[in-house]
C-alpha positions as CSV (number, residue, x, y, z in Angstrom):
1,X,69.3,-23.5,4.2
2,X,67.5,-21.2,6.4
3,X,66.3,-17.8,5.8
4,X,68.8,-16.5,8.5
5,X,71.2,-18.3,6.4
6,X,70.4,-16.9,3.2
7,X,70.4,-13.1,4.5
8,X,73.5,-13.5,6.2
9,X,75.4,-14.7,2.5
10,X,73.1,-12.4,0.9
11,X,74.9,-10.0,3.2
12,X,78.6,-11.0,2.0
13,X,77.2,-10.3,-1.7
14,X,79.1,-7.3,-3.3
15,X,75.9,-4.5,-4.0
16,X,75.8,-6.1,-7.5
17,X,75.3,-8.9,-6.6
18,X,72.5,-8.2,-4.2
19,X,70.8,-5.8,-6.5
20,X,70.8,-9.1,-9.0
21,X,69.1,-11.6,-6.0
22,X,66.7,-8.7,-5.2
23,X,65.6,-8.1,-8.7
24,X,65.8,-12.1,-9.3
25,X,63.4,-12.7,-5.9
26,X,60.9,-9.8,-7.5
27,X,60.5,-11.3,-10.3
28,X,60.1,-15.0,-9.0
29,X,57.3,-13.1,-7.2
30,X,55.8,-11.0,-10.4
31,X,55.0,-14.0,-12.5
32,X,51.8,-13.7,-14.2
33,X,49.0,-16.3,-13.5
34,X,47.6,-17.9,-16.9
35,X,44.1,-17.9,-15.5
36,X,44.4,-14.5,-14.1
37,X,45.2,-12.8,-17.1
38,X,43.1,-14.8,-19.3
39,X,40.7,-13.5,-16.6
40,X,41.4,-9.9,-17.6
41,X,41.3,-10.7,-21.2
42,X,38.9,-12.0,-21.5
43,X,37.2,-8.6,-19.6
44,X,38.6,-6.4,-21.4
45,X,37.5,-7.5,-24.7
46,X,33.6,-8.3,-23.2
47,X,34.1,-4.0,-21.7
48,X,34.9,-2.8,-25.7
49,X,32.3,-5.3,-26.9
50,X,29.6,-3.3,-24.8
51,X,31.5,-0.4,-25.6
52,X,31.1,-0.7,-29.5
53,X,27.5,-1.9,-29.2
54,X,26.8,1.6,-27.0
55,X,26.2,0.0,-23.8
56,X,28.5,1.7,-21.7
57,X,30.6,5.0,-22.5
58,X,34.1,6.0,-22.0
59,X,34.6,9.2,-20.1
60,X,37.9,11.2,-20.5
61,X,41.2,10.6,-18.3
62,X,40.7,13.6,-16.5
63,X,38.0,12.6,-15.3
64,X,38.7,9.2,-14.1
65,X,42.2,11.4,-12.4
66,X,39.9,13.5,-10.9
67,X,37.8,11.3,-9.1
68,X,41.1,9.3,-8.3
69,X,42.7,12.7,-6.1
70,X,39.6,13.4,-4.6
71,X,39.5,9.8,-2.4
């Protein structure tokens, strides 16, 4: 089947139906790769590891907000 062909039947879908193959495709797309988030993990606890030994410091939310509205 085509991708022309699969939009027109999506097309024919009652709204339901079409809500359920939208949310279905986004999360086909939104599956998590193992080594990515061991990636992350694995960063996030080396980050709190420097953070308990007092090699970096956490700043407040605002802050971090702040910085983000001025770009």
């Amino acid at each position: 089947m085509t991708t022309a062909e699969i939009l027109a039947t999506a097309r024919t879908l009652r709204p339901q139906e079409q809500l359920f193959l939208i949310d279905s495709l986004f999360e086909m797309l939104d599956e998590p790769d193992p080594a990515i988030s061991a990636a992350w993990a694995n960063e996030a606890k080396d980050r709190l590891a420097a953070y308990d030994r007092g090699e970096i410091q956490a700043a407040p939310i605002e802050e971090l907000f702040a910085k983000m509205r001025a770009v």
